[in-house]
Every structure is written in structure tokens, then in C-alpha cells.
C-alpha positions in Angstrom: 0.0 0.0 0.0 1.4 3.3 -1.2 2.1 6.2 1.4 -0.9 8.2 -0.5 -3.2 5.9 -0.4 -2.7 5.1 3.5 -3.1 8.7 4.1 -6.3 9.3 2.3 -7.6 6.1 4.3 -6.2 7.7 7.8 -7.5 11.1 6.2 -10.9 9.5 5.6 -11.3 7.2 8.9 -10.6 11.1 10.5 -13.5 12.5 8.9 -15.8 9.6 9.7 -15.0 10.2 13.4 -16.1 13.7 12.8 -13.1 15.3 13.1 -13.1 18.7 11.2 -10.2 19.7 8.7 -8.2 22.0 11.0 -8.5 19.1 13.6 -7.1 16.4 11.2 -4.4 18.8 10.0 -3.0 18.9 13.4 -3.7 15.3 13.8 -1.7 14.7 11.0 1.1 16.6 12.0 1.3 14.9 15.1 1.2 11.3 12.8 4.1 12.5 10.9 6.1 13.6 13.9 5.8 10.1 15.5 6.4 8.2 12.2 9.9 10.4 12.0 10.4 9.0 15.4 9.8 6.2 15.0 12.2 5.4 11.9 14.6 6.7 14.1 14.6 5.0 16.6 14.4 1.6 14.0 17.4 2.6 12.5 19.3 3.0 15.6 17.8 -0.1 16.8 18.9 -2.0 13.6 22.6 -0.3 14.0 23.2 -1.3 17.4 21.7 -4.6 16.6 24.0 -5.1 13.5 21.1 -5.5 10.9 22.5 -1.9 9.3 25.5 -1.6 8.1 26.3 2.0 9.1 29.5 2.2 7.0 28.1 1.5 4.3 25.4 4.1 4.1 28.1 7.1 4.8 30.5 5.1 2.2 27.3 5.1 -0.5 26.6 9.1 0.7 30.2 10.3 0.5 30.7 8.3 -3.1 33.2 6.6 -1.0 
């Protein structure tokens, strides 16, 4: 499921609760502040658990 298309469904289940547009815009911004947090913390989590190679994400940035 695309990133769109499970926004217009949270976007939609919002409404249907009777939540008006200013209120879902700040819900929203709230969604996308804990999804950013989230990833985060996975990626940390995946670093320290040795599932991410670190060094090779700043070797593929740098051109390395």
C-alpha cells in the first residue's frame, strides 16, 4: 500500500470520526512527527543490533 493511499484512508477514517479539517491537519502533523520517530529509533535499533551496516550508508553518501 502506497504512502498516498494510506493517508487518504487515515484522512478519511478522520472524517468519519467527525473530526473537522483543522483538527485532522494537526492530527496529521502529530502522525508524521511520530512516524519520524519512530524510523529513528528503528534505524538506531537495527545499527546497534548489527542488521544496518552504518558504513556502508556514509561510504554510498560520501561516493566513498
Amino acid at each position: 500500500m502506497s504512502h498516498e493511499t494510506r493517508h487518504a484512508q487515515l484522512v478519511a477514517w478522520l472524517e468519519n470520526q467527525g473530526h473537522s479539517q483543522e483538527e485532522i491537519e494537526k492530527i496529521l502533523v502529530k502522525v508524521a512527527d511520530y512516524d519520524a520517530k519512530t524510523v529513528h529509533e528503528s534505524i538506531f535499533d537495527s545499527i546497534e543490533g548489527g542488521a544496518f551496516d552504518i558504513q556502508q550508508i556514509i561510504d554510498d553518501a560520501l561516493g566513498e
